[in-house]
C-alpha positions in Angstrom: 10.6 -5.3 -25.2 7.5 -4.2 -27.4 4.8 -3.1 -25.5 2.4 -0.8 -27.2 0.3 -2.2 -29.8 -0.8 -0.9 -32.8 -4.6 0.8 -32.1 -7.2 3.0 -34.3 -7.7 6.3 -33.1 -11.4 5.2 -32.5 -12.2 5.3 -28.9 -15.3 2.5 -29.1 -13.0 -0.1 -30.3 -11.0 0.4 -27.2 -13.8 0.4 -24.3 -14.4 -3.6 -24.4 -10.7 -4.1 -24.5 -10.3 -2.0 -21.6 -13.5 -3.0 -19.7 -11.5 -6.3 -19.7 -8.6 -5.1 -17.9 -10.8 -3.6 -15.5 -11.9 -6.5 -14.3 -8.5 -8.7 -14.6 -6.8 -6.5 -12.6 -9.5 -6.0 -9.9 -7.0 -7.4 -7.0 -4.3 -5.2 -8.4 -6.4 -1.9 -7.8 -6.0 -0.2 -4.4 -8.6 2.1 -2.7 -8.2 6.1 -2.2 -6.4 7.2 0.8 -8.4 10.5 1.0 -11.5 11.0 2.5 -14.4 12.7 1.6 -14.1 15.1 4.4 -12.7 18.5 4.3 -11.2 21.7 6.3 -12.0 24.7 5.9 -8.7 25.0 3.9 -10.0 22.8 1.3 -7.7 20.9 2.0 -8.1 16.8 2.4 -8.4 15.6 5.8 -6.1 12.4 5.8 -3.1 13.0 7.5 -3.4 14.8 10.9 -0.9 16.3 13.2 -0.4 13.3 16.4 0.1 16.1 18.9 -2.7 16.4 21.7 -4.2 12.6 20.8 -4.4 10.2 23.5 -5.7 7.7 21.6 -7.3 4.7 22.5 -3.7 3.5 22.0 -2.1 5.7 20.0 1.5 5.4 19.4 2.1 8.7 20.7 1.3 7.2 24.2 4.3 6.1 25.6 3.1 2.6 26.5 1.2 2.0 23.6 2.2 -0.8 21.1 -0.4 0.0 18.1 2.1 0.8 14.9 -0.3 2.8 12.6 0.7 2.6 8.7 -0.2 3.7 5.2 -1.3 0.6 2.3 0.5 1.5 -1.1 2.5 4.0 0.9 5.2 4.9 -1.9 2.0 6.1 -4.4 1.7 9.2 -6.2 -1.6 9.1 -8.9 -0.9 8.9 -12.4 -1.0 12.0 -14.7 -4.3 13.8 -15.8 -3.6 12.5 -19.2 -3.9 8.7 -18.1 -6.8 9.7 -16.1 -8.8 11.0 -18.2 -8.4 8.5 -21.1 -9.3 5.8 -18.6 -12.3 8.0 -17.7 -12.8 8.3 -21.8 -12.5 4.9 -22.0 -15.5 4.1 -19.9 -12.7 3.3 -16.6 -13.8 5.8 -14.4 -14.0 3.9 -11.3 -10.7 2.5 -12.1 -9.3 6.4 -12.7 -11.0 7.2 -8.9 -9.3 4.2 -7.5 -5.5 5.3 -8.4 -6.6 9.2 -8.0 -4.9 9.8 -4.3 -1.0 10.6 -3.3 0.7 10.3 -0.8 3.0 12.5 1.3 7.1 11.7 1.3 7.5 8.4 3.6 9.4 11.5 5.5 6.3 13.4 5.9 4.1 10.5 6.6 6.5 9.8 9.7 6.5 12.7 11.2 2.8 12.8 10.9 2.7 9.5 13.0 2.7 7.0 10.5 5.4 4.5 12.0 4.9 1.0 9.2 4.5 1.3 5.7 3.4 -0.9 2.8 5.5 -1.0 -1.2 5.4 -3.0 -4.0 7.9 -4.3 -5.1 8.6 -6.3 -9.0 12.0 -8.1 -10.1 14.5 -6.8 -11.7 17.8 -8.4 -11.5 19.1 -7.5 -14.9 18.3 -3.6 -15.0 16.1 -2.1 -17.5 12.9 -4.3 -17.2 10.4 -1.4 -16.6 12.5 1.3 -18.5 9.8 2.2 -21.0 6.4 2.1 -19.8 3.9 1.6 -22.4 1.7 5.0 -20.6 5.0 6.7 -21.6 4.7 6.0 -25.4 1.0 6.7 -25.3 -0.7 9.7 -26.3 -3.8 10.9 -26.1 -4.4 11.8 -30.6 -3.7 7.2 -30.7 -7.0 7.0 -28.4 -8.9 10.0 -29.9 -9.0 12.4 -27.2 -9.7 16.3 -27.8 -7.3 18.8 -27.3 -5.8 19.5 -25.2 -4.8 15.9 -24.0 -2.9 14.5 -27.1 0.2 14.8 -26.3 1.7 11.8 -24.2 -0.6 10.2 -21.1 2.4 10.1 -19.1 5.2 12.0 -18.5 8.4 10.6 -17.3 9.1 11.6 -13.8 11.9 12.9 -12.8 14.7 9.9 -12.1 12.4 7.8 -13.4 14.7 6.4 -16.4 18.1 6.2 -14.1 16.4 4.0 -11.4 14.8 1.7 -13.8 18.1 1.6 -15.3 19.7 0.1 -12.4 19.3 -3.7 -11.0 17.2 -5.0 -8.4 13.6 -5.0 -7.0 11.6 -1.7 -8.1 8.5 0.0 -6.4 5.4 0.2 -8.9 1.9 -0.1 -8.3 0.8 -1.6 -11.8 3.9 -1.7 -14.6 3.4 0.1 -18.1 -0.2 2.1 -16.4 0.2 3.6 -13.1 4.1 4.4 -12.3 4.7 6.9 -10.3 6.3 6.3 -6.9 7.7 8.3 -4.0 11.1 6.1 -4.5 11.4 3.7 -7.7 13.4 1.1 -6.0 13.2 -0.8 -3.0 17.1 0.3 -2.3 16.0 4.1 -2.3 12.8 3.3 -0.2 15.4 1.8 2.2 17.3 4.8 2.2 14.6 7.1 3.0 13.1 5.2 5.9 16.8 5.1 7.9 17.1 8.4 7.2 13.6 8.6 9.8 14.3 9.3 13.5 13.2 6.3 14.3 13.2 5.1 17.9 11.3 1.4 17.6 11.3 -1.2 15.2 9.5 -0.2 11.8 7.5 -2.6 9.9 7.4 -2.5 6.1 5.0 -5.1 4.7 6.2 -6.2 1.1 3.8 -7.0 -1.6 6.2 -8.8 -3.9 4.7 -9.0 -7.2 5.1 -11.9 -9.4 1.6 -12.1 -11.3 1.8 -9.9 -14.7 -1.7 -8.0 -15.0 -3.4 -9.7 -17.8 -4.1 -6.8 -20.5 -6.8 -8.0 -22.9 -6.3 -8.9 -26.7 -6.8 -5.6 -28.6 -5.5 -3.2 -25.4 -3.4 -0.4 -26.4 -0.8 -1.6 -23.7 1.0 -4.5 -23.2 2.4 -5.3 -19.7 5.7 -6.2 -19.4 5.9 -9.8 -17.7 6.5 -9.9 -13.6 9.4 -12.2 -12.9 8.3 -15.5 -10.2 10.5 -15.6 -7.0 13.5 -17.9 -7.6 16.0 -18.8 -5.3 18.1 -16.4 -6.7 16.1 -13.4 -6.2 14.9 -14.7 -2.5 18.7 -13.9 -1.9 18.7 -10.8 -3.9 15.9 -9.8 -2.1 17.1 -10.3 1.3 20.9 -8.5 0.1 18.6 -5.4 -0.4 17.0 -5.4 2.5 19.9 -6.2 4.9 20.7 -2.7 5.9 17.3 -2.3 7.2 17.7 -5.5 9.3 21.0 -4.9 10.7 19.8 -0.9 11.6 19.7 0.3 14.8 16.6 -0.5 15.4 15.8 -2.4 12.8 13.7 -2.2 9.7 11.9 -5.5 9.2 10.2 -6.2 6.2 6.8 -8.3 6.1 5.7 -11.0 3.3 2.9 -9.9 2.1 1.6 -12.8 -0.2 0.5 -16.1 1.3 2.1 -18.3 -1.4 5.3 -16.2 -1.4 5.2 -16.6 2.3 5.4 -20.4 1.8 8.0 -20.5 -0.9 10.6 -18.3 1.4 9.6 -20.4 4.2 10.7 -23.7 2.4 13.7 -22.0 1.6 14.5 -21.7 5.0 15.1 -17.8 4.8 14.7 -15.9 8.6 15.8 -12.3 6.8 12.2 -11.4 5.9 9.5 -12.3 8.2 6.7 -14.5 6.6 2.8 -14.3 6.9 1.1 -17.6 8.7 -2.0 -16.3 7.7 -4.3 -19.5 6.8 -1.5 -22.1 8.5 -2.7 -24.7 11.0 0.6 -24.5 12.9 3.5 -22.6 13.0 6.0 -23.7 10.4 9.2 -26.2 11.1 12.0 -24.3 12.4 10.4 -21.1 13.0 9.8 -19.5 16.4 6.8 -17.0 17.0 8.7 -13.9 16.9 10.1 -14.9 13.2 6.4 -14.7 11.5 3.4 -12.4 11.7 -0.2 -13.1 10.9 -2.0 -10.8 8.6 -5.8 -10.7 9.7 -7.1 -8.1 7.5 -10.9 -7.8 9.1 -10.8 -9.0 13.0 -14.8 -9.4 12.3 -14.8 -12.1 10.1 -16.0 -15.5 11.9 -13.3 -17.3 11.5 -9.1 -16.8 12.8 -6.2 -15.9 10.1 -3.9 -18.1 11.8 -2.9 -21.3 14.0 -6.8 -21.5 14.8 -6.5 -18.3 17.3 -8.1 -15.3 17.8 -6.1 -11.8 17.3 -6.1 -11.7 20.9 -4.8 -15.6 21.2 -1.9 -14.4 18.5 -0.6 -11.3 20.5 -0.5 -13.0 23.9 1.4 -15.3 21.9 4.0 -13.0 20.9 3.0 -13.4 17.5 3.3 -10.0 15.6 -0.5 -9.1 14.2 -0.9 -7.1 11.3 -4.6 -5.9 10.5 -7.0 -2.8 8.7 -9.1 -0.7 10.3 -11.4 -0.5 7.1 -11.2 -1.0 3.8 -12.6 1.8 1.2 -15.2 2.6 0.0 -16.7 2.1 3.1 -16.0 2.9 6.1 -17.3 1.2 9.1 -17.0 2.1 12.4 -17.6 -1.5 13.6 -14.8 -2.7 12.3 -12.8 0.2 13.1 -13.4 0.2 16.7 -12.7 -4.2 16.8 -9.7 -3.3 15.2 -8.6 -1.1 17.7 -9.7 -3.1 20.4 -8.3 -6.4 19.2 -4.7 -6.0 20.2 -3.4 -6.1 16.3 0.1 -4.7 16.8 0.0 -3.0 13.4 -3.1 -1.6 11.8 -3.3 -0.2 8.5 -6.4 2.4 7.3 -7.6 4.1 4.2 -9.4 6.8 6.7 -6.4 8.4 8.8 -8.3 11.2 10.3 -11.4 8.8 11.0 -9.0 6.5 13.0 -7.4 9.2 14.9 -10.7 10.9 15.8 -12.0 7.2 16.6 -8.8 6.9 19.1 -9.4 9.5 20.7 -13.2 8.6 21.3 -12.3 5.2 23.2 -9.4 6.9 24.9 -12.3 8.3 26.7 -15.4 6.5 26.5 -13.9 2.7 25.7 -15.7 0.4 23.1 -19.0 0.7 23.9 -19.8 4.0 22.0 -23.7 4.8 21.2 -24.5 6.9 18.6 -22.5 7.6 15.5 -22.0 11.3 17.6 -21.1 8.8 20.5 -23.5 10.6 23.0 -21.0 13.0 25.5 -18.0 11.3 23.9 -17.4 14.2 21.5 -15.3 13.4 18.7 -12.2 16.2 18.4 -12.0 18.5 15.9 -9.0 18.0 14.1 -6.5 20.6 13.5 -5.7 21.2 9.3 -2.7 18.8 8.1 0.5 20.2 8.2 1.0 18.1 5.0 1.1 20.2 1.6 -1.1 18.0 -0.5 -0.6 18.0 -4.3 
């Protein structure tokens, strides 16, 4: 499938074109995972040991039913060459927003990270997403100085073999930012029951099936997603049925609202669909075969059924929220979150969250200051994670 188009070597012509796709693929784009803060190792503080926190109810407390996870968990930032042409290319915020990595899905585990989130695109055939257009790229087509004309991207190890192969594959944004901790959804599977797991783990899904609209003139053209068939429901659920016949079992989330409704009027019970929006649970589905995703617990009005968080959970409805949502992070919502009885909780700010735990462990909600008066926050102890 041709996907590079034909561009001058004159950076200008470019920036409009690319401005464009900035802004077309705004919901695409996913926030850092790494805060600001540092050791004194230099080293990022987002992934902290769980050893030694209580946690306002951490899952290392034995009676604790909070599942923290990673969003985009699978990622690993695109190469300097891509960044820096999307920087050149007056995309800078765009280059900042795909500039993290994450640890193996392994290391994330052991770190205490027990649901995950990946992306997954169609691809019963084999071969769909062999060739990235950031493959054929290089930095001399855009203009860029030495030395960055070579190729943006260079093909990761695998890469070619796994795209070769049918069935779903794990990408953030096809033909621009492809690099993945596991480039199918059948080798994502593999790694997580390879975890010592001892509870259930949740994987929410994102399935994609809206192709990222490139503008007229980009020096990329995006290979089409593929819509959800009947077909591929069934493909879908073949691929994940290992996970859901484990020991305990790996159930997979819906992430998408409409997908949600499409698998729920096929009548599939394999994955687990969101309600999120619904004014009543659907036809022939009982409460423990859907989950609600509430994404900010202090908005005004309920994600599901007309209940609160709270309502949900005592309904033994599985409750998937965030913590926060970058750039910002605010403790108000952080500490809601953690107080709302969401089951699963997802944040961009891992060591904030911890630390935050910890803090209501001892002192509850009602914290003062942002130094939270004699409620000292711990000092964290440097990852254990070897960051790239």
């Amino acid at each position: 499938m041709f996907r590079l188009l034909i561009v001058a070597a004159v950076v200008p012509s470019n920036v409009k074109a690319f401005g464009t796709f900035k802004n077309s693929v705004e919901s695409e784009r996913m926030p850092l995972r790494v805060d600001t803060e540092t050791e004194s190792s230099g080293l990022p503080v987002d992934v902290e040991e769980v050893d030694g926190l209580k946690g306002y109810c951490h899952q290392s407390t034995p009676s604790c039913k909070i599942m923290l996870g990673t969003h985009n968990s699978y990622h690993i930032k695109p190469d300097l060459g891509v960044m820096e042409a999307l920087k050149a290319l007056g995309l800078g915020d765009l280059a900042k927003e795909l500039d993290y990595t994450h640890p193996t899905l392994a290391d994330q585990f052991a770190s205490g990270m027990t649901s995950f989130e990946i992306d997954v695109l169609a691809d019963p055939d084999g071969s769909r997403y062999v060739a990235p257009g950031v493959m054929s790229l290089t930095g001399a087509t855009l203009g860029m100085p030495a030395p960055l004309k070579g190729p943006l991207q260079s093909e990761p190890n695998g890469f070619d073999a796994a795209m070769a192969t049918k069935g779903f594959k794990v990408l953030h944004i096809q033909d621009i930012d492809v690099q993945s901790r596991c480039y199918t959804l059948a080798e994502c599977l593999t790694q997580l029951l390879a975890l010592p797991r001892a509870t259930t783990t949740y994987v929410m899904l994102e399935i994609k099936v809206d192709t990222p609209a490139f503008p007229a003139g980009a020096p990329i053209t995006p290979t089409p997603s593929l819509a959800m068939t009947d077909a591929l429901w069934t493909a879908l659920e073949a691929e994940v049925a290992a996970g859901a016949l484990a020991s305990p079992p790996i159930k997979f989330l819906i992430d998408n609202k409409d997908n949600s409704a499409a698998y729920i009027a096929k009548g599939g019970k394999v994955l687990v669909p969101n309600i999120e929006g619904m004014s009543a649970l659907p036809s022939g589905y009982s409460n423990t075969e859907v989950y609600a995703k509430c994404n900010d617990v202090t908005d005004a009005g309920n994600c599901a059924l007309g209940k609160t968080v709270a309502q949900l959970v005592a309904d033994d409805i599985l409750v998937r929220s965030r913590a926060d949502s970058f750039p910002t992070w605010n403790e108000t919502r952080a500490k809601a979150t953690l107080a709302s009885g969401a089951q699963i909780i997802h944040t961009d700010y891992i060591d904030k969250l911890k630390k935050l735990m910890d803090v209501m462990n001892v002192c509850g909600e009602n914290l003062g200051t942002q130094e939270h008066g004699s409620c000292k926050v711990p000092t964290p102890s440097p990852s254990p994670i070897p960051f790239p």
